[in-house]
LODRENLUM-767888 format. One line per 8 residues: number of its first residue (from 0); their letters; for each residue x, y, z of C-alpha. Coordinates in Angstrom, 3 decimals, m for minus. Layout:
N
NUM	A	X,Y,Z ~ ...
***
This chain:
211
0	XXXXXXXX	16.632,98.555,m9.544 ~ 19.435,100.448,m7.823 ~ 18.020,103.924,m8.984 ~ 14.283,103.065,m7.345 ~ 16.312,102.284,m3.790 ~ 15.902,105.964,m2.739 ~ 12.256,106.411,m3.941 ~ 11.494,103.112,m1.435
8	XXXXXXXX	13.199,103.784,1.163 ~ 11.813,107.489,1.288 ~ 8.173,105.739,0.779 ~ 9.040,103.477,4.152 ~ 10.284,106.190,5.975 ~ 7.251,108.523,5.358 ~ 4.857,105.315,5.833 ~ 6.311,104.894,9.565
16	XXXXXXXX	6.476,108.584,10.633 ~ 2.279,108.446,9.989 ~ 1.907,105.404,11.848 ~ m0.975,105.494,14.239 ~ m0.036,103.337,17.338 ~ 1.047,103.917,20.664 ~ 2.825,100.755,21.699 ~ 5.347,99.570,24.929
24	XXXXXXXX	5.237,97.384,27.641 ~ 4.103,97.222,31.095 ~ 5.999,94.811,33.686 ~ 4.768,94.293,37.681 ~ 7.838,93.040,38.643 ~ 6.385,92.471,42.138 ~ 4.877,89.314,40.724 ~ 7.215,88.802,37.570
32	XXXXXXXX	4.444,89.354,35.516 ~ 4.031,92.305,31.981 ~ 1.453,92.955,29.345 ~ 2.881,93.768,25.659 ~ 0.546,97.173,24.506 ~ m0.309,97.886,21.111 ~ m2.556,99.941,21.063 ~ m4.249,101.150,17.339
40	XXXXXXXX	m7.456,101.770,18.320 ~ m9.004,105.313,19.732 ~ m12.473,106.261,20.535 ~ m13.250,109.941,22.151 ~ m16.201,111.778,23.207 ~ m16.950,115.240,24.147 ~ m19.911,116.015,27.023 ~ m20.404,118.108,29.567
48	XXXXXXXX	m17.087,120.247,29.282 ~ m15.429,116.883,29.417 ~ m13.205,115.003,27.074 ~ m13.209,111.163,27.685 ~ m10.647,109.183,25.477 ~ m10.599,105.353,25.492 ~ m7.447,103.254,24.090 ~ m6.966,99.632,23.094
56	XXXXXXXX	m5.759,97.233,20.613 ~ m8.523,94.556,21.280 ~ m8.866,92.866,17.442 ~ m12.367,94.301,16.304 ~ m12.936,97.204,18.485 ~ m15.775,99.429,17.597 ~ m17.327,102.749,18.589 ~ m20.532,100.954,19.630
64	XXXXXXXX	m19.088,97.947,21.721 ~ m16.660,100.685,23.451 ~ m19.897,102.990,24.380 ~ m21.853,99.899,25.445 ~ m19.219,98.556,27.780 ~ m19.017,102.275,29.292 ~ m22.366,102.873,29.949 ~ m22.716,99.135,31.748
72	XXXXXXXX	m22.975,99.455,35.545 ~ m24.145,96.252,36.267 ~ m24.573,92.559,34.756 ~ m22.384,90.466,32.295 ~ m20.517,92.931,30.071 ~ m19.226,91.387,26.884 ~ m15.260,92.019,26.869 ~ m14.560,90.591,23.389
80	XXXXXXXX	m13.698,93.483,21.337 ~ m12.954,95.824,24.400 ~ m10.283,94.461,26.650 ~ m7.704,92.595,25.489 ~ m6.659,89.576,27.052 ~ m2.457,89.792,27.802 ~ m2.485,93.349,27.037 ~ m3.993,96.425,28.527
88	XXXXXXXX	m6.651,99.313,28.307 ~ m6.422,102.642,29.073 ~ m9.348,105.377,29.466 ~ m8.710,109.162,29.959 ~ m10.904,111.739,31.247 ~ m9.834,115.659,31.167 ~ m12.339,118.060,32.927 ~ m13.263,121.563,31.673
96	XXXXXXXX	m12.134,120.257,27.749 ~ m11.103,123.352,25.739 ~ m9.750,121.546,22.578 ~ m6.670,121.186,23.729 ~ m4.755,119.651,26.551 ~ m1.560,119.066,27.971 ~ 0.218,117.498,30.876 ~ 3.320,116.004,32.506
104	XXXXXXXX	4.625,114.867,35.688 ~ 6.454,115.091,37.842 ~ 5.635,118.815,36.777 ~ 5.862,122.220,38.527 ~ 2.634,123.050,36.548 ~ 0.784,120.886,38.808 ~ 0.503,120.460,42.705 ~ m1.535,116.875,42.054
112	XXXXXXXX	m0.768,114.367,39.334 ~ m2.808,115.334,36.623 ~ m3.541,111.685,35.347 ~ m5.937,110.775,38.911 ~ m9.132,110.534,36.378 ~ m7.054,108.306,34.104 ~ m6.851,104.046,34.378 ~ m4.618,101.785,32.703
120	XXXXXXXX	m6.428,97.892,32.879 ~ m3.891,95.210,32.161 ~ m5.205,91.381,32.003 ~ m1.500,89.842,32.743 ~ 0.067,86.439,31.314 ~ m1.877,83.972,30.236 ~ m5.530,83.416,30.476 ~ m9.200,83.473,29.069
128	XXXXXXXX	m12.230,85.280,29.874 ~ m14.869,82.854,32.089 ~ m18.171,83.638,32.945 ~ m18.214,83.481,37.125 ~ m19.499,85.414,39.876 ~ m16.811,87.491,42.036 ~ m16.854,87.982,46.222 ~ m19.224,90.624,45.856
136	XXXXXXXX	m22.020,88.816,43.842 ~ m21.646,90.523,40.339 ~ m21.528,87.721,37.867 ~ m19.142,88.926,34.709 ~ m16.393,87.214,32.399 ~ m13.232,87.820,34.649 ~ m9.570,87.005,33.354 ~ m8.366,83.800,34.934
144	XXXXXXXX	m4.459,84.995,34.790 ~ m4.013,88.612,36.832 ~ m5.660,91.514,36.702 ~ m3.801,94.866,37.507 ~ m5.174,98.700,37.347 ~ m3.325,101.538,38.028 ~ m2.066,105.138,36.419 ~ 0.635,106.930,35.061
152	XXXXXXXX	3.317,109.064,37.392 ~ 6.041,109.478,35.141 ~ 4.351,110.489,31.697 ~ 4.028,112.901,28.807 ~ 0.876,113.423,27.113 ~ m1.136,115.844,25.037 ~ m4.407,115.616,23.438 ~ m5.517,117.685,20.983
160	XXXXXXXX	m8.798,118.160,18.716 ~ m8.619,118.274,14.995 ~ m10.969,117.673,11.688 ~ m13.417,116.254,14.299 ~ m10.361,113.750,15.344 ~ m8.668,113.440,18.295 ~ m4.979,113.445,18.088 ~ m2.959,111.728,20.706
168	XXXXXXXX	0.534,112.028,22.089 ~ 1.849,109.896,24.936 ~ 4.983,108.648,26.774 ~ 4.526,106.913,29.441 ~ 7.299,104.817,32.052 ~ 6.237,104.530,35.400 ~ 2.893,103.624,37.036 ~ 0.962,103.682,40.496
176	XXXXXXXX	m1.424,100.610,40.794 ~ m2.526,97.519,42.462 ~ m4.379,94.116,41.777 ~ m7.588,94.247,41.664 ~ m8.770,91.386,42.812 ~ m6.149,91.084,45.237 ~ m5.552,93.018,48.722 ~ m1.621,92.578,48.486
184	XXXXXXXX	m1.891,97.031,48.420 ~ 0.305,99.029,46.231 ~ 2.028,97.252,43.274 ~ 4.003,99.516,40.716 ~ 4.356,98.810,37.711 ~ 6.938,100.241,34.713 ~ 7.806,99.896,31.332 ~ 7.752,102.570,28.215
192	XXXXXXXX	4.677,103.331,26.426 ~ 5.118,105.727,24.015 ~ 3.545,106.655,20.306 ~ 0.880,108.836,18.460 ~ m2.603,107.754,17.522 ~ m5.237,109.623,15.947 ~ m9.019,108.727,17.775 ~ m11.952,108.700,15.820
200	XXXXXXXX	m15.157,110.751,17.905 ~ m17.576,108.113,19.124 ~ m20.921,110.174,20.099 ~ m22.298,107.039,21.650 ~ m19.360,107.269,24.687 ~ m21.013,110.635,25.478 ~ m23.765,108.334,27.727 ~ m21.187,106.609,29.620
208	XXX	m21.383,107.806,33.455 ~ m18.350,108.915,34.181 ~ m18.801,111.970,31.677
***
């Protein structure tokens, strides 16, 4: 027994240095509320010059579901699979694609934050998803706990395109946002969210309109 120890512990060390999750947590301390992420599930697409990754750790997710939910402008969207209620989303977009990408800020590389085409969704606390109709008319399942949006401005991140994968680097601890069904302005929100994931291509994202 004693003279396996080594070969296990070497087989649980290797085991976590290829795991595939970026994970953290996001807290809005403005209303004492945070979403735990764990995110294990990537989807990318490639269109028009454009790369356009989408994150989540929604139990079930699937290229197809993902693509669908993207490509919906209007009418119930099904959010089972996609968002995940008490956690977050996050989508990515990164204009004239070349394979690879890489950015930071606060950065002297950049005179804008290069995250702007980037979100971060977080359904906050508890809740479910109900069917209802919001101030503007659109009926859709809504969260019934919080809702808040926003984007990194204190991050890491690279992206980079191998064996028609997408691998994934991010570290994340400050964020710019607000609640989205709410017109209390700017609410910040921070936390570390850090990890590697490798994305699987999803052609069926490459319809989604904001590619």
């Amino acid at each position: 027994m004693i003279r396996l120890l080594p070969v296990l512990l070497f087989g649980c060390a290797k085991e976590e240095v290829n795991a595939s999750v970026i994970e953290g947590r996001i807290t809005v301390a403005d209303i004492g509320e945070s979403a735990e992420i764990v995110w294990n599930q990537g989807f990318f697409a490639v269109a028009n010059d454009a790369l356009l990754v989408f994150l989540t750790g929604a139990e079930g997710a699937n290229c197809d579901d993902i693509a669908a939910f993207l490509a919906s402008s209007e009418g119930v969207t099904e959010k089972t699979g996609v968002y995940d209620g008490g956690s977050c989303v996050m989508s990515v977009k990164v204009p004239d694609w070349t394979g690879d990408h890489e950015a930071s800020w606060p950065s002297e590389a950049f005179t804008w934050n290069p995250a702007v085409d980037s979100s971060i969704r977080c359904e906050l606390g508890a809740g479910e998803w109900k069917l209802e109709t919001n101030s503007s008319g659109r009926e859709d399942y809504y969260w019934t706990g919080t809702t808040w949006a926003g984007i990194p401005d204190v991050f890491d991140w690279s992206f980079s395109e191998e064996d028609e994968a997408l691998e994934i680097q991010v570290d994340m601890s400050s964020y710019d946002g607000d609640l989205i069904y709410d017109s209390t302005g700017e609410v910040a929100g921070t936390g570390d969210v850090s990890g590697r994931l490798r994305a699987q291509a999803c052609t069926g994202m490459e319809e989604a309109g904001v590619l």
